[in-house]
Each structure stands twice: as structure tokens, then as C-alpha cells.
N, C-alpha and C positions, 0 to 999 in steps of 0.2 A: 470577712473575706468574701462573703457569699455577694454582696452589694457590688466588691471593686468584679467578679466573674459574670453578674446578668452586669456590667457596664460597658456599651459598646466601647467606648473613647477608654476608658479603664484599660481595655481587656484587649485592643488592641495597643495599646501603649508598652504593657507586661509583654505583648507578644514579640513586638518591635526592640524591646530590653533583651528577652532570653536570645532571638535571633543575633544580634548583637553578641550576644556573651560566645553563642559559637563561631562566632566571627573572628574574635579573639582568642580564640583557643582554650575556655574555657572547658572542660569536661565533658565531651558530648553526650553523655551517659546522666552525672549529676542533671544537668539542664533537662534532657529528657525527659526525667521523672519528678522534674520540676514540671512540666508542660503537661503532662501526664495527671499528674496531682491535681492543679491547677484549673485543668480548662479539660471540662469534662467534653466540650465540643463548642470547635471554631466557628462560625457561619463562614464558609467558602470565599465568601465575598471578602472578607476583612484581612483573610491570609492574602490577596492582592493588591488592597490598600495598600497594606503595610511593608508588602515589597517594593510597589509602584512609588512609594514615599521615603521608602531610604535611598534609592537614583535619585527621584526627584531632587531632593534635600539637601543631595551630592553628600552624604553618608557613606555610602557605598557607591563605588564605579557601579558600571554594569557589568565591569570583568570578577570583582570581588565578591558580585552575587551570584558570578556564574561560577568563581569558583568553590563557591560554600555552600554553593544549589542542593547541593543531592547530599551535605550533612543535615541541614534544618529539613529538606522534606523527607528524612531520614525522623527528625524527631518529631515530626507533623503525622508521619503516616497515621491513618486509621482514627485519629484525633479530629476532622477533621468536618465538621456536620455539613451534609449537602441536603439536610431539609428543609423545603421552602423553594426550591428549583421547581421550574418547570419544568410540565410533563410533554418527553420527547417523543413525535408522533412516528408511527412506522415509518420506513424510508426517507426521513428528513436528514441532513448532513449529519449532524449528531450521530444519529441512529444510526446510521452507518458506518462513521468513527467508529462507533464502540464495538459494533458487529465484526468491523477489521482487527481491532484490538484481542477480543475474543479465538479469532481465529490466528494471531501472531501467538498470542498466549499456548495455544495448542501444539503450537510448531517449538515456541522455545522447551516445553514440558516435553517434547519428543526427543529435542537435544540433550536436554538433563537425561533421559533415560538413557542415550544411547554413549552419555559419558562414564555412564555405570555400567553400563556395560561393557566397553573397555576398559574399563579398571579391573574387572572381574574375568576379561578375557583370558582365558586357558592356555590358549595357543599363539604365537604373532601370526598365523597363518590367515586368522579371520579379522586381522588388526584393520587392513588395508579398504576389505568391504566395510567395515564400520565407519571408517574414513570416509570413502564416497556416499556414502550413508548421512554424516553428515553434512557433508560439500552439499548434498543436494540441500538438505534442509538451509541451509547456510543462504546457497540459491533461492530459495522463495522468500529468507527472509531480507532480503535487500527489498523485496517488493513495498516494504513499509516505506523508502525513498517516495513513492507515492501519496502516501499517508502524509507523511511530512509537509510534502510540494502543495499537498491539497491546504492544510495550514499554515505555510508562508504566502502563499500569493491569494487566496481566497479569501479565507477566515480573517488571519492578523491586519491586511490592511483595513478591514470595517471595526474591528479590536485597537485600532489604534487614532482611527476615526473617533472615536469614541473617547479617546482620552485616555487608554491603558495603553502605555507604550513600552514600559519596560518589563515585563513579562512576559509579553511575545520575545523581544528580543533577547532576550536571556534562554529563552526557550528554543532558537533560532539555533544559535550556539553549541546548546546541547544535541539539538536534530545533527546539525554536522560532527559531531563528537563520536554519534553514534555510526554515522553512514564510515567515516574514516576506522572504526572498529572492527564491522563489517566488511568492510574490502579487505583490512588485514587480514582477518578470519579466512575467509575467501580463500585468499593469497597462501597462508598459511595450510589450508589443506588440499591446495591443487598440487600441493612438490610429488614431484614422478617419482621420486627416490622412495623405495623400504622404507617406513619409520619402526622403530621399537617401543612398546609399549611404556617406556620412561619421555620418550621423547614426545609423545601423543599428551603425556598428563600431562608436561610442562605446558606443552600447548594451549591444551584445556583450562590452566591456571591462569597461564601469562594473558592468553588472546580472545579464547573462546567464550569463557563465561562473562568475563566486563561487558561485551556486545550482545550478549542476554540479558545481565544485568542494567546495563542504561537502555534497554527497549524495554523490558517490567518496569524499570520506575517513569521511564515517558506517559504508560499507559496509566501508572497511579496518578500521575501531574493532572494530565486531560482530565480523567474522569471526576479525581475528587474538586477541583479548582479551575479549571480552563474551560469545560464545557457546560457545567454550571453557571458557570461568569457569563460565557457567551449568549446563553441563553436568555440570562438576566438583562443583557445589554444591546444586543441584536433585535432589531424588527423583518418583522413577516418578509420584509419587500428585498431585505437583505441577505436570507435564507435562500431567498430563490433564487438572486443571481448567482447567490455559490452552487447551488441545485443544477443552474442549467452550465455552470462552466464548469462542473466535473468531470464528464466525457471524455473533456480534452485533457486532461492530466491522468486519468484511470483511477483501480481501486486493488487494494492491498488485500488480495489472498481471498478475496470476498465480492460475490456478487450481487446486489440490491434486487432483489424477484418484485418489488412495486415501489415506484418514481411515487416521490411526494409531491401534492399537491395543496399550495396554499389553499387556507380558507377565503385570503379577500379575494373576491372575483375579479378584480382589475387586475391582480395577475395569472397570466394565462401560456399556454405556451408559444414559442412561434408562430409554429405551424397552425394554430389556430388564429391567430390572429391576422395572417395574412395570404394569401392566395396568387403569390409568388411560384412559380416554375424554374426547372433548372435546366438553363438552356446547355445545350451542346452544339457544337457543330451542324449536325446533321439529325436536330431533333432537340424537345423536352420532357419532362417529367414530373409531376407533382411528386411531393416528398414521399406521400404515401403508394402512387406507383412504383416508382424507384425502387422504394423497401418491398413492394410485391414482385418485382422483376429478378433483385438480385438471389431473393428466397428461394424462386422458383425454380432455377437453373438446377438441372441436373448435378451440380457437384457444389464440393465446400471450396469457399474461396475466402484467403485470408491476405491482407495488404500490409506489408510491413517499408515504412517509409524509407527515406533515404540516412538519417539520425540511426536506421537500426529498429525502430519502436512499434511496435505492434500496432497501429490505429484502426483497423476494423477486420471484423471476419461477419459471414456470411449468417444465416439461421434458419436453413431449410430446416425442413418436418424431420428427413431422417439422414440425422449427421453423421459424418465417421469418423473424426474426431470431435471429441467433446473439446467445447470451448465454451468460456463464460467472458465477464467482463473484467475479471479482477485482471485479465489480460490487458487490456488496452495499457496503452504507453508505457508497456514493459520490454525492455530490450530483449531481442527475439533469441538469445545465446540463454537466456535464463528459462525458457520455454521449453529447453531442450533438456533432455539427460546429460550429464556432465562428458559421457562415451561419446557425445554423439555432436558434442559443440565443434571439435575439430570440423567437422563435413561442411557443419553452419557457418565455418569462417572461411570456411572455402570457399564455397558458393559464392558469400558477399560478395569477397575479396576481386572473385573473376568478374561477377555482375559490375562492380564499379570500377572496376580497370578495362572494361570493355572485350576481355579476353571470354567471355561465354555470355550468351542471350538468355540461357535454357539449361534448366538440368534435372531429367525425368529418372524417376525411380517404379520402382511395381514389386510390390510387397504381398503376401499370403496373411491373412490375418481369420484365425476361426473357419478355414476351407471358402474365403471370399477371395479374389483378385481385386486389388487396391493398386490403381494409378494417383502416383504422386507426379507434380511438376514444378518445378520454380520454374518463375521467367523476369525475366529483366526490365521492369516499366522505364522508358527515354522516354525524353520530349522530341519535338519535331531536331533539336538544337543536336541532339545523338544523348543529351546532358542524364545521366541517372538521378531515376525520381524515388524507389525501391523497388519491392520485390513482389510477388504474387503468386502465393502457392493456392494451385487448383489440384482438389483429391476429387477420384470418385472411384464406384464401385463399379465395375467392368465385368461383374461374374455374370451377371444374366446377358450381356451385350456380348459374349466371347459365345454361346452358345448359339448363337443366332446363324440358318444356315438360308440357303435359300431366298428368296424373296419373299415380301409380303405387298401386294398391292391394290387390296381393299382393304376399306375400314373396319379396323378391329381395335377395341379400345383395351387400356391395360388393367382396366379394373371392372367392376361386374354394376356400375350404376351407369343411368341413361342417362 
């Protein structure tokens, strides 16, 4: 026995048989511990072979692997060796997958807590705050939509460059499985109506937990199989262009504090390699002025496009709202408290139907005066481009009386 288990071609062949067997309805449980018995540990790589080989082989559709997907890596979990990968360096795409994964993990372990905690509720009186409660968590976790985006258009086409094609797409399938979950869920806990604590657990059974459940086992896929493989299969030069085109898709729940940089020296960043200017109308700027200009301004400045998406905020010294990156290209309704989206759909609503330009607020926060503004960005055409919220801090500018008309500077260095 020990001969047909060190046998790669062996050992995937047995593996390709019991997968098989749960294809057919065979016992999911017997098989398991068949698998279990059996193969004290897969090499990561062979459990992709051996999926990529029954499409291949036309064994299996790509529908009948998707929809057997989450029984076999049901019998796989944990079985599964990822020794012999390479080692992921800080902030490389990987590494940052997993750090988002990490941080979904924490959010779904919040939801579990706070299903037990309805369950346990005393009174329906606190039912409703535990509901927005999770609506919120619910709202951050769509942000793994990110996460996904980042692996169908980045990752899987060099994944399939490569020669593994059905395992992306089988995995493709499942990312939509999940996102369609998660809107239920959504959907399911925005109703304005009272619920009763029987009607919350049916919830919780029917909608809530699957769409936690198929986001923990996406995160077992990736980690023990997908990201290992990628690593195996991917070169340096192909790392980076997924490296520099993340920006434009964003990041899930999690912000990268140091950009990777390849080792070979022939790749480098743009901005290093060319000394290009960004002309405007009535002026230019090197990339690195530009990023010193818009830091500098007195207030936070965030752009949210005409799709709705968050695409840039500002990163003066001292912010007033905290913002990171896991923001970027997250729709700007999910950035909000769930109380507070109505306003958010307001505003749009009037920005792109031309009915408002502008809509200022001024808020008290910790004995500060805080001016907020939306304003309406148009082309010359009148056409809406998105939105631009400018905050700042007004407490020290309200006390100001008098004039000042020599030089006095605001801090005590020459």
C-alpha cells in the first residue's frame, strides 16, 4: 500500500477514482475516510491535475465539477500538503489575498457570534439592533466582490496562460454563487418591518449562514490549492503586472502598509522609468508633485466616480476621517452606516439628474466644528463625472477675529 501512496501517477489515479465515487453518490462519509486512511497528504499540485483532467477528458462537464465542488473539497479539507510552495514575500498579491481572507474570516466569526446572540435574545426589543448589526457586517462583507474581481481578471487569465483552465473556471462560478448569497442576505436583512426572533433564525438558516459558509470554504480553495499552484506557475514579471493593476480594482477589508517589489531589476515602476508630466489645461505636474499638492491642502478630499466607486481620497498628515485603501472601488452606499445610506442616495440621485451641484453639512465631533461638502464634478458637456466630498476642520478658522497683516507663521520652526 505504502508504494501505490509515495506513487505520484498511483496516488493521483486513487484520487481521481474516489472523487469519482462522490460524483456518483457514493457515501460521502465512507469515501472520506477512505481519503483520510489513504493519503496521509496530497501535494496541492496533483489535487489540480486531477480536476483539470476530468474536464479535460470530458469526464466531467465543468457544470458537474461545480456542482460536486464543495462535496470533494469537503473530503479534501485539511488532507491536503502545501509543502514545497514557495515562500510568499510581504506585500506580494498572494500575501495580500491571504491578509483579506484573514480579515473576511474575522468578520464572518463576528456574524456567528452575533447569530448567538439572537438566539439567546431575552427580549424582541433588542432583535432589530442585532439585525443592523449584522446588515452592517453583511455590508463589508460584499467587499470580498473585490477579492474575487482581483482573481478573475488578473490572476486566472495568466492561470490559464499557463495551461490550468478549468479550475479557474469552476471557481469563477463559485465567486458568483457566493456574491448572489450575499445580496440575498443583504436583501434579507434591510426589511423595515419588526421581525420575531423565529423569523431571524429561519433567516439565519435559510440565507445567512450558506453565504458565510461558501466564503470560509473559498478561503480553504485559495489557500490550500490556488495559491500554492499559482505560485508554482507564475513568473516574477507576471506578479507585477497583477501588482501594478490592483489599484484599479481595490482591496477587500484590508490595506497593504508596503507595495512589493520584484527582485529582477528590469522591473520597476512607472514612475521610475519615465519622466512624463500630467498636462492640464493651464499647467503640469510630475506624479510626485501632484501627490505633494493634493496632501497638502488644508482638507480631506475623497472622489467617488460616476459608477458610484470610490477611486481616490486624499492622505494629508492630520485626517478626519480615517480612510485606507481596502476602500478603493467599493461602492460608496457600503462606506456608509446602513441609517445613513438613504442621504447617500439622495445626494447621488440629485447630482446626476442635475437637480443639485452641492450639498454641505457641519457637524460637532469631540468639541471640533467639521465642514463637510459634496459637489457635483461635470465636464465642460454639463455630463456628470462623480462626486467630491471636501471635509475639514473649521474650529481654529471660526475663532479668528481681526486682521493679521505681517508674517506670522503657524508653527514655532524657522
Amino acid at each position: 500500500m505504502s508504494e501505490l501512496i509515495n506513487n505520484s501517477d498511483k496516488r493521483k489515479e486513487l484520487l481521481k477514482h474516489m472523487i469519482l465515487q462522490l460524483h456518483q453518490g457514493e457515501a460521502p462519509e465512507a469515501v472520506r475516510q477512505q481519503l483520510v486512511r489513504l493519503m496521509a497528504g496530497i501535494p496541492y499540485g496533483e489535487v489540480v491535475e486531477v480536476e483539470q483532467e476530468l474536464i479535460s477528458e470530458g469526464i466531467l462537464t465543468d457544470e458537474e465539477v461545480l456542482k460536486f465542488c464543495d462535496l470533494h473539497t469537503q473530503a479534501l479539507e485539511g488532507q491536503i500538503d502545501p509543502s514545497g510552495a514557495k515562500e510568499i514575500p510581504t506585500g506580494h498579491p498572494v500575501d495580500v489575498f491571504i491578509n483579506e481572507n484573514r480579515a473576511l474570516q474575522k468578520v464572518t466569526t463576528q456574524c456567528r457570534e452575533l447569530f448567538g446572540n439572537l438566539k439567546r435574545a431575552s427580549s424582541e426589543e433588542i432583535i432589530p439592533e442585532l439585525v443592523m448589526e449584522l446588515r452592517r457586517h453583511f455590508n463589508s462583507l460584499m467587499d470580498v466582490d473585490k477579492h474575487y474581481q482581483r482573481k478573475e481578471n488578473l490572476l486566472f487569465p495568466f492561470l490559464e496562460k499557463a495551461g490550468i483552465t478549468g479550475p479557474p473556471k469552476v471557481m469563477w462560478e463559485k465567486h458568483d454563487e457566493v456574491r448572489e448569497m450575499l445580496k440575498g442576505s443583504i436583501e434579507a436583512l434591510s426589511v423595515e418591518e419588526s421581525v420575531t426572533g423565529e423569523e431571524v433564525a429561519a433567516m439565519i438558516e435559510m440565507v445567512l449562514k450558506p453565504a458565510l459558509t461558501g466564503i470560509e470554504d473559498m478561503i480553504m480553495k485559495e489557500e490550500e490549492i490556488l495559491f500554492p499552484m499559482s505560485m508554482d506557475k507564475l513568473r516574477e514579471g507576471n506578479w507585477y503586472e497583477i501588482a501594478q493593476q490592483t489599484n484599479e480594482i481595490g482591496y477587500c477589508l484590508y490595506d497593504p502598509q508596503i507595495d512589493w517589489e520584484p527582485e529582477n531589476p528590469e522591473f520597476t515602476r512607472p514612475d521610475q522609468k519615465k519622466n512624463g508630466r500630467i498636462q492640464l489645461p493651464s499647467g503640469s505636474f510630475s506624479n510626485e508633485e501632484l501627490l505633494a499638492l493634493l496632501n497638502t491642502l488644508p482638507v480631506d478630499i475623497t472622489f467617488v466616480d460616476k459608477e458610484d466607486k470610490v477611486k481616490y481620497f486624499s492622505q494629508g498628515k492630520e485626517r478626519i476621517f480615517h480612510r485606507n485603501r481596502a476602500i478603493l472601488n467599493r461602492d460608496v452606499r457600503m462606506c456608509h452606516p446602513p441609517s445613513s445610506v438613504h442621504v447617500v442616495n439622495q445626494i447621488v440621485d440629485d447630482f446626476k439628474s442635475g437637480r443639485q451641484d452641492s450639498a454641505p453639512f457641519w457637524i460637532q465631533i469631540k468639541g471640533q466644528f467639521i465642514h463637510i461638502e459634496y459637489f457635483a464634478l461635470r465636464n465642460e458637456k454639463g455630463e456628470y463625472l462623480g462626486t467630491l466630498e471636501v471635509s475639514q476642520n473649521l474650529s481654529e478658522k471660526r475663532k479668528l477675529e481681526g486682521e493679521q497683516r505681517i508674517l506670522s507663521y503657524t508653527n514655532n520652526q524657522s
